[in-house]
C-alpha positions in Angstrom: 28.5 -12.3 12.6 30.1 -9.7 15.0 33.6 -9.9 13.6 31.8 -9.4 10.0 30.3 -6.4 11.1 33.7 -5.1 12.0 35.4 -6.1 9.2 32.6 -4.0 7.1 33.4 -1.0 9.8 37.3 -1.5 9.3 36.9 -1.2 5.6 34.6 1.5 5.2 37.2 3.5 7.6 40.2 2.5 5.0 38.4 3.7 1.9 38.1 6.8 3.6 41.4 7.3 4.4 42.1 6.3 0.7 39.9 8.8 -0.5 40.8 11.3 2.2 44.2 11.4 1.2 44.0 10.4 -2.7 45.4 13.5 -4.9 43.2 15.9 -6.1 42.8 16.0 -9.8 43.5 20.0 -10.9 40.1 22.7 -10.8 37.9 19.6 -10.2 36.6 18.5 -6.6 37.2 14.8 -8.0 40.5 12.7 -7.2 42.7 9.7 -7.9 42.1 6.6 -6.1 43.7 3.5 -6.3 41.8 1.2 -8.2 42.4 -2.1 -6.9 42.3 -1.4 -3.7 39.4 0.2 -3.5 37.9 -2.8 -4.8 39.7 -4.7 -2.8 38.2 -3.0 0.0 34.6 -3.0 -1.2 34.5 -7.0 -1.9 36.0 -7.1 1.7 32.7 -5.0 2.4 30.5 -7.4 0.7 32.0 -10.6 2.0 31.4 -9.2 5.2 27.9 -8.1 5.4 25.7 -11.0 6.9 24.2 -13.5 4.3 20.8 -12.6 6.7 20.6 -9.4 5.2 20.0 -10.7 1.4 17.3 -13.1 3.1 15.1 -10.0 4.7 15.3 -8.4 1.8 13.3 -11.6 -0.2 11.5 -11.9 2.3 10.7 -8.2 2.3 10.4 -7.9 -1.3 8.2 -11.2 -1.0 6.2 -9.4 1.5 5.4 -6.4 -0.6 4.5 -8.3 -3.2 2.1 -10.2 -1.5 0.5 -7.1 -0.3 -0.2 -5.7 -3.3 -1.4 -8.9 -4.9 -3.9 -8.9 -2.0 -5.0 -5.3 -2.8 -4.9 -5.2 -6.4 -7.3 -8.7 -5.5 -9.2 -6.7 -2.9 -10.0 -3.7 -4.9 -10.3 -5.3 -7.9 -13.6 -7.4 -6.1 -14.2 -3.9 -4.6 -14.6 -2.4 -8.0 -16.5 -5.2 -9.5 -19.3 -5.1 -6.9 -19.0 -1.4 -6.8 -19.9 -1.4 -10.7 -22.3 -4.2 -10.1 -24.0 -2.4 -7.6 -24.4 1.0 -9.5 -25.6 -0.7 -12.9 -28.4 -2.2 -9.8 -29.0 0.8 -8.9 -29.3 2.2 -12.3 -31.7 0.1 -13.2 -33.7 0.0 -10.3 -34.0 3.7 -11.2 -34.6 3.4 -14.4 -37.3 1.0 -14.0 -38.9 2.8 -11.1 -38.8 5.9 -13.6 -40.6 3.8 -16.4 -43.0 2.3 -13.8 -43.8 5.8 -12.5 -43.9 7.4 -16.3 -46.5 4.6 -17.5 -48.4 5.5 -13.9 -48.6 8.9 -14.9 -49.8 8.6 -18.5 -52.9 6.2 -17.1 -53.6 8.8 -14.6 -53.5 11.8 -16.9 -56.9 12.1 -17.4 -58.2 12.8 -13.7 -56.5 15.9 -11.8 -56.6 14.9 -8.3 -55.2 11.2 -9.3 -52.5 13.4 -12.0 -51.6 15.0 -8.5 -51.1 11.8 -6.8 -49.2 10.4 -9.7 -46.5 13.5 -9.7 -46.2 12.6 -5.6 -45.7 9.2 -5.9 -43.6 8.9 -9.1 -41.6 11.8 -7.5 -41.4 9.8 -4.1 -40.2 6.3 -6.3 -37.2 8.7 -7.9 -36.0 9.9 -4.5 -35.9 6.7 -3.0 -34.3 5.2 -6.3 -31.7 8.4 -6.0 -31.6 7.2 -2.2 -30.7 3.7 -2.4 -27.9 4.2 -5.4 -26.5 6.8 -2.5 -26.8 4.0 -0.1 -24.7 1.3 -2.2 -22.6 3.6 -3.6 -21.4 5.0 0.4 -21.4 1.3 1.7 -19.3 0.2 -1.3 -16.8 2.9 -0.4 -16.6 1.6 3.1 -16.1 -1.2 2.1 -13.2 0.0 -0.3 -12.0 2.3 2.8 -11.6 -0.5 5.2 -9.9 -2.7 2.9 -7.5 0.0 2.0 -6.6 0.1 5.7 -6.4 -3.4 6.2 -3.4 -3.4 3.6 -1.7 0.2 4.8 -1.7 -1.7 8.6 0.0 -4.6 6.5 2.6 -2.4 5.1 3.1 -0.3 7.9 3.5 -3.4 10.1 6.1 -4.6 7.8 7.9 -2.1 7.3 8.3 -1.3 11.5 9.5 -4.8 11.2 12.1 -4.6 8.6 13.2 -1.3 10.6 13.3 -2.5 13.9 15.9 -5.3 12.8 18.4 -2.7 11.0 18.5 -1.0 14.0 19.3 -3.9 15.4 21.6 -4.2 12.9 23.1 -1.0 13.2 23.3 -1.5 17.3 23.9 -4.6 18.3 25.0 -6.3 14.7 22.2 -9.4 15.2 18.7 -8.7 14.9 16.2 -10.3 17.9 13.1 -10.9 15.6 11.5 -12.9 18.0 11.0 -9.8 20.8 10.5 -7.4 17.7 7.2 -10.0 16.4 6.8 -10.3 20.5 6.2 -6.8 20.5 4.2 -6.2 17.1 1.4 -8.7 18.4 1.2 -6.8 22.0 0.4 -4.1 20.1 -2.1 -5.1 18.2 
């Protein structure tokens, strides 16, 4: 794999000495290259380049995809329970709201129990207001942490697919065995 590396160096150096010295093409900042080899050059580039590379990038690309089926998944079940929880909450509301109307109407006819039924149907309203705040906060935690369950995912992954082209870049063969080594020390 070293020598590929090179070659991919060597040839990248040629086509800039091609281009480097290539005429200029009159009151343009474009010029004449030599067709063939340049592509002569640039399949020399791509014969060179490690078969490895195509395979992290499926298994990237394989990666990413799996994260985003798992959080279209997760928030999907996020939004359902979210709406399920809300129309609850609703009509929990609603029926505390009928329950203290109908209280009210029976009471109408005595002022201190009218009182007592304004308290109480007020009291059943704040605490339906109160528990629809309640599920709709612990439904957005719920969506929060899921959301950064899957940007740790990514992130993870994509220190991953960095760390080996650098290694790339340095040493011309990736070591994902210390880079995963590493990843799980740090978690």
């Amino acid at each position: 794999m070293g020598l590929g590396v090179y070659r991919v160096f060597e040839a990248l150096d040629e086509l800039v000495a091609i281009v480097e010295e290539a005429r200029s093409v009159p009151m343009t900042a474009s010029c004449v290259v030599p067709r063939g080899d340049v592509l002569e050059l640039l399949d020399d580039v791509r014969d060179a380049l490690p078969p490895e590379l195509d395979d992290a990038q499926a298994e990237a690309d394989d990666l990413v995809a799996d994260a985003n089926q798992q959080y279209e998944s997760v928030t999907g079940r996020a939004r359902a329970e979210a709406d399920r929880m809300i129309e609850a909450g609703k009509a929990s509301y609603d029926r505390s709201v009928a329950d203290g109307e109908a209280e009210k109407a029976r009471l109408v006819s005595q002022t201190e129990v009218v009182q007592a039924a304004h308290a109480e149907s007020a009291r059943v309203i704040d605490a339906a207001h109160a528990e629809s705040d309640r599920l709709r906060s612990e439904c957005d935690e719920y969506i929060d942490g899921k959301l950064a369950e899957f940007e740790e995912l990514l992130g993870t992954t994509l220190r991953s697919v960095g760390r080996g082209r650098q290694q790339l870049r340095t040493s011309g063969v990736p070591d994902y065995a210390e880079a995963d080594h590493r990843a799980s020390r740090r978690r």
